[in-house]
C-alpha positions in Angstrom: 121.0 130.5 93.4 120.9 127.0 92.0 118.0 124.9 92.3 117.8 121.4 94.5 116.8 119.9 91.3 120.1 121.3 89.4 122.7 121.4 92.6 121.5 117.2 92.7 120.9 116.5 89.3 122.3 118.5 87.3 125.4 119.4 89.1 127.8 122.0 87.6 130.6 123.1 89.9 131.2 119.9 92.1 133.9 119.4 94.9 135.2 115.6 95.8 136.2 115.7 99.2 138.8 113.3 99.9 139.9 112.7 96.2 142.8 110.1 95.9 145.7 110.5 93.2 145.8 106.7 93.1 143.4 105.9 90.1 143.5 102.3 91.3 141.4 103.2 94.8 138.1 103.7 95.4 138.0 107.3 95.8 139.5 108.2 92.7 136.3 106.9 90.8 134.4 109.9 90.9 136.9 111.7 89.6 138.2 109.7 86.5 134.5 108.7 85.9 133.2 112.7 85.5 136.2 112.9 82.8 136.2 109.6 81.1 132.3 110.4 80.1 132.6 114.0 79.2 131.4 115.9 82.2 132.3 119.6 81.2 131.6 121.4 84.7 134.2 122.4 86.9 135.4 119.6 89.4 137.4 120.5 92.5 139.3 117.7 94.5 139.6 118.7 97.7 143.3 116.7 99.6 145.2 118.6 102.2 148.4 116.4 101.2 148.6 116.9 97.2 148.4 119.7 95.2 147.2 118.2 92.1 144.9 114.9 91.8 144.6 113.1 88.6 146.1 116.4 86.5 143.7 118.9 88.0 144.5 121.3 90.9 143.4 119.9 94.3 142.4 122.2 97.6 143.0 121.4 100.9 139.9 122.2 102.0 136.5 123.2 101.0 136.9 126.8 102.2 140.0 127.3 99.6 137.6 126.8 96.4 136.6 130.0 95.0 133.3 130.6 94.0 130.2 128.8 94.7 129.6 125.2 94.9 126.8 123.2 93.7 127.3 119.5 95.1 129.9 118.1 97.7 130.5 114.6 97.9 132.5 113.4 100.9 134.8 110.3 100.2 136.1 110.4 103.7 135.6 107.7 106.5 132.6 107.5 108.9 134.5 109.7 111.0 135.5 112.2 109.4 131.9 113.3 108.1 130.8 115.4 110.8 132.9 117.7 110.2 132.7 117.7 106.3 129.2 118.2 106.4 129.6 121.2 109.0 132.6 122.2 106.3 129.5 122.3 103.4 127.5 124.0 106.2 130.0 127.1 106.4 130.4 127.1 102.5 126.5 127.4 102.0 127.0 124.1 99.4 123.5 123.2 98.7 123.9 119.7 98.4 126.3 117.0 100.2 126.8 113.5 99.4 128.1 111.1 101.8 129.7 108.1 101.0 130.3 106.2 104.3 128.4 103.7 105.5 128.6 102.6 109.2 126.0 105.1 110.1 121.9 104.5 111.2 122.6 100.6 109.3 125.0 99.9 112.3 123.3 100.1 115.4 122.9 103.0 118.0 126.0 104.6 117.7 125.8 104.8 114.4 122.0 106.6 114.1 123.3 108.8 116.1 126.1 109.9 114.5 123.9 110.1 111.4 121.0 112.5 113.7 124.3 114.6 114.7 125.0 115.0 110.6 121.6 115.5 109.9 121.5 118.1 112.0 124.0 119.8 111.2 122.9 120.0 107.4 119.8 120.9 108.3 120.3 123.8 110.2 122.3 125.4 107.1 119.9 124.4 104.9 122.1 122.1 102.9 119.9 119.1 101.4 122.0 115.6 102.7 122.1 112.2 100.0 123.3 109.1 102.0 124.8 108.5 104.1 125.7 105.5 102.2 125.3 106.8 98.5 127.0 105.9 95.3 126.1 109.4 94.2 124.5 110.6 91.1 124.4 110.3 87.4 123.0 112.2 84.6 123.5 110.7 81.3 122.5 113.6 79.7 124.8 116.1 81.5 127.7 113.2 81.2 127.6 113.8 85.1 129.0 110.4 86.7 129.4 111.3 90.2 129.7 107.7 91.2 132.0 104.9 92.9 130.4 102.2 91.2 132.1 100.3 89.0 129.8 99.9 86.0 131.2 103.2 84.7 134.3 102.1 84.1 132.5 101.2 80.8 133.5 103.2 77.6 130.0 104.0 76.5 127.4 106.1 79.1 123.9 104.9 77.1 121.2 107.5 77.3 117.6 107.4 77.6 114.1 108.9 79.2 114.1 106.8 82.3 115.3 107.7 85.5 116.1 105.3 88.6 116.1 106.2 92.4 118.0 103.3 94.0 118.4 102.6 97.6 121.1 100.2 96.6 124.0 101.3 95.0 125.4 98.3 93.5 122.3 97.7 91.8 122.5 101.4 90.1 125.3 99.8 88.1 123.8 96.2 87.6 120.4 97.8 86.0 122.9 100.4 83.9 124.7 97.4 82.4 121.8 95.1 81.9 120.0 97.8 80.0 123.6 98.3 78.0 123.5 95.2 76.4 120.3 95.5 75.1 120.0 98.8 74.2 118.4 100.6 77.1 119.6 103.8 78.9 118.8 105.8 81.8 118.5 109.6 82.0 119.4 109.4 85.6 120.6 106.9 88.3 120.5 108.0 92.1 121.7 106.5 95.0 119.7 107.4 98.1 121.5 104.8 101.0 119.8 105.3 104.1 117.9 108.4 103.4 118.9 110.4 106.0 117.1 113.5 104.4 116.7 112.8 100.5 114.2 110.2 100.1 113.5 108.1 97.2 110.4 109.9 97.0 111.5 113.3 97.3 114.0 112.8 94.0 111.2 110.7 92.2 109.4 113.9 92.6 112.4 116.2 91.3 113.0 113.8 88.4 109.4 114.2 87.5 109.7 117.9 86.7 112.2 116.9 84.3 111.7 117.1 80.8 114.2 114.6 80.1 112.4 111.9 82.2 109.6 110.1 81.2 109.6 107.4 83.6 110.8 106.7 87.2 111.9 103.3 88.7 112.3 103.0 91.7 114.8 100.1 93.2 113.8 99.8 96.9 114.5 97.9 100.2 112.4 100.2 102.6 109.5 102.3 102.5 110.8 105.5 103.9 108.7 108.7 104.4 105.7 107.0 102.7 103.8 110.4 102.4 106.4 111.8 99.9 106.1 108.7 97.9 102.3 108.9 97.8 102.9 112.6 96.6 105.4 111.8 93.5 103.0 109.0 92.7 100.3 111.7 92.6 102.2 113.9 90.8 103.4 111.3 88.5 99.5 110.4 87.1 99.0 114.4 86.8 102.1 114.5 84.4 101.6 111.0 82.5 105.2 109.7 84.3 104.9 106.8 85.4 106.6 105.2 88.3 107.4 101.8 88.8 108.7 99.9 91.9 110.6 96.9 92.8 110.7 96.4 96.7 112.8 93.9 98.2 111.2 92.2 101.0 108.7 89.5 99.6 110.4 86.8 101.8 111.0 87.7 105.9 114.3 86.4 105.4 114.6 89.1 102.3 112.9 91.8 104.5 114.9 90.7 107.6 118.0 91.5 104.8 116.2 94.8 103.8 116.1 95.8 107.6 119.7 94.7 108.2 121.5 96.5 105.3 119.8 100.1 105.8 118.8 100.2 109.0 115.1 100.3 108.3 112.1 99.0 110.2 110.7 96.2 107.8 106.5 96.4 106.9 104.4 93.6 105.5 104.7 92.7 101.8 101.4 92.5 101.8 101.2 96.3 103.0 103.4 97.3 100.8 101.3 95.3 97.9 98.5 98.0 99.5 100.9 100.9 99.6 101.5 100.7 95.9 98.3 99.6 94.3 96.4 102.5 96.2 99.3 105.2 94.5 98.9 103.7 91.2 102.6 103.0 91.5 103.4 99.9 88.6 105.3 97.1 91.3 106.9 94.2 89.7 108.9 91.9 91.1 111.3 90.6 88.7 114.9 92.8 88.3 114.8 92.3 84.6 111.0 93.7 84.7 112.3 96.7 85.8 113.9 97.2 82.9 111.8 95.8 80.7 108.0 97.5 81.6 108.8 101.0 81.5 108.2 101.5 77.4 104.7 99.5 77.8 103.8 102.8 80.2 106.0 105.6 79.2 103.7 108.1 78.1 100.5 106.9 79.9 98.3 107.3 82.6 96.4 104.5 84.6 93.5 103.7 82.8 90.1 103.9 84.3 89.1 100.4 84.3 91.3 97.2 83.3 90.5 93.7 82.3 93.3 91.6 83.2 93.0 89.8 79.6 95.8 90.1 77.0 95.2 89.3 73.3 98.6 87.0 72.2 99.8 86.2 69.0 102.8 83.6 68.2 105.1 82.7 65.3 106.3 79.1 67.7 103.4 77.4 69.9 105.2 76.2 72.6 106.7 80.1 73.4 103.0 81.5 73.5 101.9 78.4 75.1 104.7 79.4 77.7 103.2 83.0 77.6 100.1 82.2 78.3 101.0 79.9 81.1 103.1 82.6 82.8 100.3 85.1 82.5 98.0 82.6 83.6 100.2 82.3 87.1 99.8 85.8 87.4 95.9 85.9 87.4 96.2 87.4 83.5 93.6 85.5 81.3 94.7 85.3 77.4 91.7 86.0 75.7 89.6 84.4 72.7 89.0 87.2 70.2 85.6 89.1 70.7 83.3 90.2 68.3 85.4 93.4 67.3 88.8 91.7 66.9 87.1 88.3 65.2 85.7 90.6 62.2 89.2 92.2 61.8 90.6 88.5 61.9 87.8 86.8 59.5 88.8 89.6 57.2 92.8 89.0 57.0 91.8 85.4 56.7 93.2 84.3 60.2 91.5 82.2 62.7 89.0 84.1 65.0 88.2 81.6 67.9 91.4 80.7 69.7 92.9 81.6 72.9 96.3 82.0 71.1 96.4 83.5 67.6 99.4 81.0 66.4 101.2 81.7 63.0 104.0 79.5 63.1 103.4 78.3 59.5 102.6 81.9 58.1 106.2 83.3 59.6 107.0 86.8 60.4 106.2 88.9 57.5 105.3 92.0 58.4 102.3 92.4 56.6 100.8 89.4 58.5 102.0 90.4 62.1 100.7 94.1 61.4 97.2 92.4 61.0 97.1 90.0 63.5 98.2 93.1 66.0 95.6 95.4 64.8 93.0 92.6 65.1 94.0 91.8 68.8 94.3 95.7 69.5 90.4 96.1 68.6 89.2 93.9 71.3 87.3 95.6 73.8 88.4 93.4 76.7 91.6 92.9 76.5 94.1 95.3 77.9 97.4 95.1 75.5 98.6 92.7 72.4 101.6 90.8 72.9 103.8 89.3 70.1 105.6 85.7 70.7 108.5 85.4 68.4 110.5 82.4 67.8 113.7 81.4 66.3 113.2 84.3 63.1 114.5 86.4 66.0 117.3 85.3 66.5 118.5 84.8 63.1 116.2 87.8 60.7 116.2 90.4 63.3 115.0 93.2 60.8 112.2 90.9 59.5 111.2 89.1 63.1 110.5 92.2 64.7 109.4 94.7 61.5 105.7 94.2 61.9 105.5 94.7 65.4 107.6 98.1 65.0 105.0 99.2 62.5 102.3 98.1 64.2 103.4 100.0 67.6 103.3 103.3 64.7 99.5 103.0 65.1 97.4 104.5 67.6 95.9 101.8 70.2 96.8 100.3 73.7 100.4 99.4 73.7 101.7 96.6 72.1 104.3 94.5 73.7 107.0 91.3 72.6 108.5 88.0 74.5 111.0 86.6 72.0 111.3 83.1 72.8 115.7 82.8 71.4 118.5 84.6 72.6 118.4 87.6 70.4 120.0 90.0 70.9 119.9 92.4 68.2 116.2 92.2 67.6 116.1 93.6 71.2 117.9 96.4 70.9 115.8 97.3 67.8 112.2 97.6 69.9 114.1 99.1 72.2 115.4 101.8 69.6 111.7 101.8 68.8 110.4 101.8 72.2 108.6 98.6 72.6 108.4 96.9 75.8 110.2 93.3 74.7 110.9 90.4 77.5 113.3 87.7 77.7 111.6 85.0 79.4 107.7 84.3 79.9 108.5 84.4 83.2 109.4 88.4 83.5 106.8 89.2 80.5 104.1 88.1 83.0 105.2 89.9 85.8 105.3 93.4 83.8 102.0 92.6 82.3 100.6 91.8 85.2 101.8 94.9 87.1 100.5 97.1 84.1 96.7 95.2 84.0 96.5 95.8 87.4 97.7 99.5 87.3 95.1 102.1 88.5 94.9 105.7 89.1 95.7 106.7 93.1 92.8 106.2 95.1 90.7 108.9 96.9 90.8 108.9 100.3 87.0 108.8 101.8 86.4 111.3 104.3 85.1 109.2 107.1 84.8 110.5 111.1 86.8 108.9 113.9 84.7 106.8 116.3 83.7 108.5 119.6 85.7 106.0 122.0 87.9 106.6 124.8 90.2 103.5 125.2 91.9 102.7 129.1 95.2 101.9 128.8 95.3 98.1 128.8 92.1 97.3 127.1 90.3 93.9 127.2 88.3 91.9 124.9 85.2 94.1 126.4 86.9 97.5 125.8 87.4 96.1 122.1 84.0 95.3 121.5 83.2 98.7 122.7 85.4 100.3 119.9 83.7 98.1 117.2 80.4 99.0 118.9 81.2 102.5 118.3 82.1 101.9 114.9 78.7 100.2 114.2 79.2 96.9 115.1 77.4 95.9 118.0 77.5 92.4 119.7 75.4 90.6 122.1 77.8 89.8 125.2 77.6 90.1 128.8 80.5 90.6 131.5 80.1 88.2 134.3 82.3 88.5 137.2 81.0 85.9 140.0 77.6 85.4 139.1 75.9 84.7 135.8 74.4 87.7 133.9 70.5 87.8 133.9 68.7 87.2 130.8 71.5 85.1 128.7 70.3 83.1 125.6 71.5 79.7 125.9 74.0 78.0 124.9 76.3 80.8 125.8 80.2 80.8 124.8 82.5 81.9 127.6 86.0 83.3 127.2 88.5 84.7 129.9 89.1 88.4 129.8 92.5 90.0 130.1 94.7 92.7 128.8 97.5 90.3 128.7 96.2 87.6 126.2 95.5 87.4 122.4 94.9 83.9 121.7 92.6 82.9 124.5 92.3 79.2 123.2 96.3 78.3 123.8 95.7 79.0 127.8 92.4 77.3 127.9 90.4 80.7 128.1 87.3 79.3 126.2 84.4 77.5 126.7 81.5 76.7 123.9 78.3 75.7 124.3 77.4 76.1 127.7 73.9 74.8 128.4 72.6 77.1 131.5 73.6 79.2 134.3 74.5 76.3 136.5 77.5 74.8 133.8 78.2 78.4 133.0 79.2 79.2 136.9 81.1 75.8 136.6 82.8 76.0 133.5 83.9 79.9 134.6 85.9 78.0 137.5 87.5 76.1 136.0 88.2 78.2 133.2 89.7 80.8 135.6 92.2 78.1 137.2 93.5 76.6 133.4 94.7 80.0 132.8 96.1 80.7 136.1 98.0 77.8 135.6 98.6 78.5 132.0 99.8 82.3 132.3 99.9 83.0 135.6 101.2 87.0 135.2 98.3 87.9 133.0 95.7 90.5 134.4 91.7 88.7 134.6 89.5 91.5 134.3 86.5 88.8 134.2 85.0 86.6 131.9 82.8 87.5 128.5 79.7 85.6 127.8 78.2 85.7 124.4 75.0 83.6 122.8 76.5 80.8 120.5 76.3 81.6 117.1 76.3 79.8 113.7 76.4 81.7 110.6 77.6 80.8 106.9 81.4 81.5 106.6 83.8 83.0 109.1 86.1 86.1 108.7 89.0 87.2 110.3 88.9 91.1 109.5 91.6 93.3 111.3 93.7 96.7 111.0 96.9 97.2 111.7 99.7 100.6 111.1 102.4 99.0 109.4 105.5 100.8 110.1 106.4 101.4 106.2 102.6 101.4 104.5 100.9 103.0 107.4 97.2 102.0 108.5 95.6 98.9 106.6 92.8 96.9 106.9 92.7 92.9 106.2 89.8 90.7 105.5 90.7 86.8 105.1 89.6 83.4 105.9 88.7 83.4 109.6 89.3 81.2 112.1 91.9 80.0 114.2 93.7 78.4 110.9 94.1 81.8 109.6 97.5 82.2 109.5 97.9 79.5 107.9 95.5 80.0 105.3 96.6 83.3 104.1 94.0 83.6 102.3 93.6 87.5 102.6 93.0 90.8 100.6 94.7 93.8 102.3 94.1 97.6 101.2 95.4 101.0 103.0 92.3 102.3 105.1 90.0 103.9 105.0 88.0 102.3 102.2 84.9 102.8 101.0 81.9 99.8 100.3 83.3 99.5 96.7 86.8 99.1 97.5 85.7 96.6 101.3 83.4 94.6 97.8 86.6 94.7 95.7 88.4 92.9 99.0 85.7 90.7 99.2 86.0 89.1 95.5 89.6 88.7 96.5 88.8 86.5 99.2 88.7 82.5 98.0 86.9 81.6 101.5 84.1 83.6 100.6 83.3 83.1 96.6 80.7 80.7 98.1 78.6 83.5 99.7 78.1 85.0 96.6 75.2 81.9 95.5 78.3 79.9 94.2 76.6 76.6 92.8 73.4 77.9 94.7 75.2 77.7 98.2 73.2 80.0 100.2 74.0 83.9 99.9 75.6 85.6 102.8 75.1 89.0 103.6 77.9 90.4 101.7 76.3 94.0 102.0 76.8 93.7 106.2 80.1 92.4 105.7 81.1 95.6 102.8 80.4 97.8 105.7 81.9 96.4 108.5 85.4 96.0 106.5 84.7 99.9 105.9 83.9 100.2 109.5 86.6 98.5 111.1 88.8 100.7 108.4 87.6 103.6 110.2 90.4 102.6 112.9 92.9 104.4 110.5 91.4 107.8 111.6 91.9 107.1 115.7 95.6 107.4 116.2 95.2 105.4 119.9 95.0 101.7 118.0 97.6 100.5 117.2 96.0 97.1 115.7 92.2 95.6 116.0 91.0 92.3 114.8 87.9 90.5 114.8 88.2 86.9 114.5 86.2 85.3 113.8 83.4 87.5 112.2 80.4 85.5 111.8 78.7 86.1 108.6 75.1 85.1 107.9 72.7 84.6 105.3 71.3 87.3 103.0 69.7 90.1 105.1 70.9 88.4 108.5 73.9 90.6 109.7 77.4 89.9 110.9 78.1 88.3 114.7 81.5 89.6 116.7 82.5 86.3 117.5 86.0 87.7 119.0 87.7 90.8 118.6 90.8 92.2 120.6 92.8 95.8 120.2 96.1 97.3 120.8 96.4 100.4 121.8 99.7 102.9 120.7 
């Protein structure tokens, strides 16, 4: 019996249901494409109303082809694919393809006609791509089982990358942007709405392909996040890198994501998390995604990165522009250290700038190989890139020679922006397999992704908290949770009368299921000076936010000693619906939104990974003795980031947040200033 990987991949006996004789409509494509770029399998239209399509015999239905079948794809309208798919079901066809849209993307009616299909496949076993899916190629099979219209093309360029797109059209776009430079694809699937087949699941087949060397991965959604983790686990096992571009950056890009495949649409920030804690490469450029995949092919994350690039130039204004675009990115171009200074002194180049510029010495290849092999040897720097200026454009073989020889050696990877329009000496590093970039622009965004790339993380093994939660908790009930999770606070419930034993000045705040953001309805009160104000302030409170929201529940009224501390924090956790449970530290306050001034992982972490999130944070450089500030307690604040990420292992929260944490000096603690939970 055929494999999933072959009967989706590698396809040999393949029937078209709903062929068309006309070669001028849509569903003839598959059809004229297979031949016109050499598939030699067996093909099979499958039209009740002609018995030949395009010179080969046709069958009026799927039960009329002899033998066995590998790979289905159904060409008919939304409604007629129930009862293709139950068609494949009877034939025992391993694989169907649906073409149709109109399905889960649509609305109700639609995911349910798309749970009716899926069930239906799955209980014959048959493995569902789509609905919605432009099908599959394999360049080195000639297999192109696609509608899209980039194959009308006379050439089908081959090469050792494969891409997993959840939008069709762009399968063809990337095909003939790499075209015209040079670059191929081993494979290009369409996934749609993922019904079954995931982008994840198929990253993971292509993986076990010898023929692959690289997966990219074109994506609006994060679907089934677990089987991406997995291919991105298996990918740093095999030294295959995979590399992402997710739409979504913008909400009105994500609200587009959502729209077009029916998804439910996660942070960007999440999914910033999602892929950095995978080691999945993300970039955010479309031309990137072409362009990074020979600066990895062939590697594994490397154990510790520097985020510093050693650049050399033949025109100082393009590796000024380099440098600049890196820069952006949070990529330093470095001065040469002591390793790749010696290596410079002796070629006779200068050894102390930022950019190593050679406009006056040219191209030769003698010169570049030299000044590569010098910026290689530095010890903290994480690749060499080559800026190349007009010789590009017009000495192709001479512009680009040293850098092909150079890339020969054995070293970190070597890369190339060439600042003209040139064409050809593209295509040669591609032919040689050297990541080259158009514009500074997409050079820093590949760079960046690859100094940033890291092995995938190991989950720490970390207990759930011991906490029953009611239903509709309130402030108190959250400050139970954290207390739980080791972090305690100093507040009292009052009711009518004033708690015994406060520490004046107290801060009061109303409590209630029902409200977040207790400030809009007038629900608190600082620096109350004794019981007397306190039992005044408490009236009044309650009537504002009568007035204010009069539905809410008032389960009573917190009191808490004022506090004062260095910094504030605003640390939270949340399950985003594509990345799955993360925790946020940021700027705190009630400005926080609107600082954004936040580092986000998946949780759990551990105390090196909450420090990492720490650094990350501009708010809080100044507790770490910046300018002799006072130090804050940065070791109290490490472990209540991993404390609160704890949340990710008690599937009743839904989201927490603290905010603001209080932080104080060195040795002092952390304060709960305010802290609320949502329960699943």
């Amino acid at each position: 019996m055929t494999s999933l990987s072959d009967a989706l991949l590698a396809p040999r006996r393949i029937a078209l249901v709903g062929a068309s004789g006309d070669a001028g409509r849509l569903t003839a494509r598959p059809q004229r494409y297979l031949r016109r770029h050499g598939f030699a399998g067996e093909l099979f239209p499958v039209n009740p109303r002609a018995p030949e399509i395009l010179g080969e015999r046709s069958y009026a239905s799927l039960t009329d082809i002899p033998g066995e079948i590998d790979f289905a794809y159904i060409l008919l309208g939304t409604g007629q694919v129930e009862a293709q798919v139950a068609s494949c079901a009877a034939r025992g066809i391993p694989v169907a393809c649906v073409l149709a849209d109109g399905f889960a993307e649509a609305g109700h009616e639609g995911a349910e006609l798309q749970a009716r299909v899926l069930a239906t496949a799955k209980s014959a076993g048959i493995r569902l791509l789509g609905p919605n899916s432009m099908g599959v190629i394999n360049t080195h099979t000639r297999t192109a089982l696609t509608t899209n219209a980039a194959f009308e093309a006379d050439a089908l360029p081959s090469g050792r990358v494969a891409l997993v797109s959840q939008s069709g059209s762009m399968m063809g776009a990337l095909l003939s942007r790499g075209a015209a430079r040079g670059i191929g694809f081993s494979h290009l699937v369409g996934t749609g709405n993922e019904a079954d087949l995931t982008a994840g699941e198929i990253a993971s087949l292509l993986l076990d392909r010898p023929e692959v060397d690289v997966v990219c991965l074109f994506l609006e959604a994060i679907r089934a996040p677990e089987q991406l983790a997995a291919a991105a686990r298996k990918a740093h096992a095999l030294g295959k890198p995979i590399v992402a571009l997710k739409l979504g950056r913008s909400p009105f890009g994500a609200e587009l994501a959502a729209s077009h495949t029916g998804a439910l649409a996660g942070t960007d920030a999440a999914a910033d998390a999602f892929f950095r804690a995978h080691g999945t490469l993300r970039v955010t450029m479309l031309e990137a995604l072409l362009e990074l995949p020979p600066l990895v092919a062939g590697r594994r994350a490397p154990a510790r990165t520097h985020r510093g690039v050693g650049v050399m130039t033949t025109t100082g204004g393009g590796g000024a522009l380099a440098i600049d675009a890196l820069g952006v990115r949070g990529i330093e171009a470095k001065k040469p250290d002591a390793a790749a200074a010696a290596k410079l002194a002796a070629a006779g180049m200068p050894t102390h700038a930022r950019l190593l510029d050679m406009t006056l010495a040219g191209t030769k290849p003698e010169r570049v190989m030299a000044a590569l092999d010098a910026l290689r040897a530095a010890e903290d720097t994480d690749l060499a890139l080559a800026v190349i200026g007009s010789s590009a454009q017009f000495r192709p073989q001479d512009s680009v020679a040293g850098i092909v020889e150079a890339a020969k050696q054995p070293g970190k990877p070597i890369a190339a922006f060439l600042a003209p329009q040139a064409e050809a000496s593209l295509r040669l590093l591609a032919e040689a397999g050297i990541a080259a970039f158009r514009t500074p622009e997409t050079a820093a965004d590949a760079i960046a992704a690859f100094c940033t790339w890291r092995a995938p993380r190991e989950v720490p093994a970390l207990p759930p908290p011991a906490v029953t939660l009611p239903d509709a908790p309130d402030e108190a009930d959250a400050r139970a949770l954290f207390a739980a999770l080791g972090l305690s606070s100093d507040a009292a419930v009052m009711q009518q009368d004033p708690p015994e034993g406060l520490r004046y000045p107290v801060a009061a705040k109303i409590l209630s299921p029902d409200i977040a953001h207790k400030t809009e309805v007038g629900g608190v009160m600082l620096n109350i000076l004794d019981s007397a104000a306190l039992r005044e302030a408490a009236a009044a409170m309650r009537a504002r936010v009568a007035a204010a929201a009069p539905d809410a529940r008032i389960t009573g009224i917190l009191v808490q000693p004022m506090a004062k501390g260095l910094a504030e924090a605003i640390l939270g956790f949340r399950r985003d619906p594509e990345a799955g449970a993360v925790v946020l530290l940021g700027a705190g306050g009630v400005l926080s939104e609107l600082h954004r001034d936040i580092a986000l992982r998946l949780a759990p972490v551990d105390e090196a990974e909450a420090r990492a999130m720490i650094g990350e944070v501009r708010a809080l450089t100044s507790l770490s003795g910046w300018r002799n500030l006072p130090r804050g307690d940065l070791d109290a604040l490490a472990k209540a980031v991993v404390a609160v990420s704890r949340l990710a292992t008690l599937d009743a929260v839904k989201e927490a947040e603290i905010n603001p944490l209080i932080i104080h000096a060195e040795g002092q603690g952390v304060t709960v200033a305010d802290a609320w939970i949502v329960p699943t």
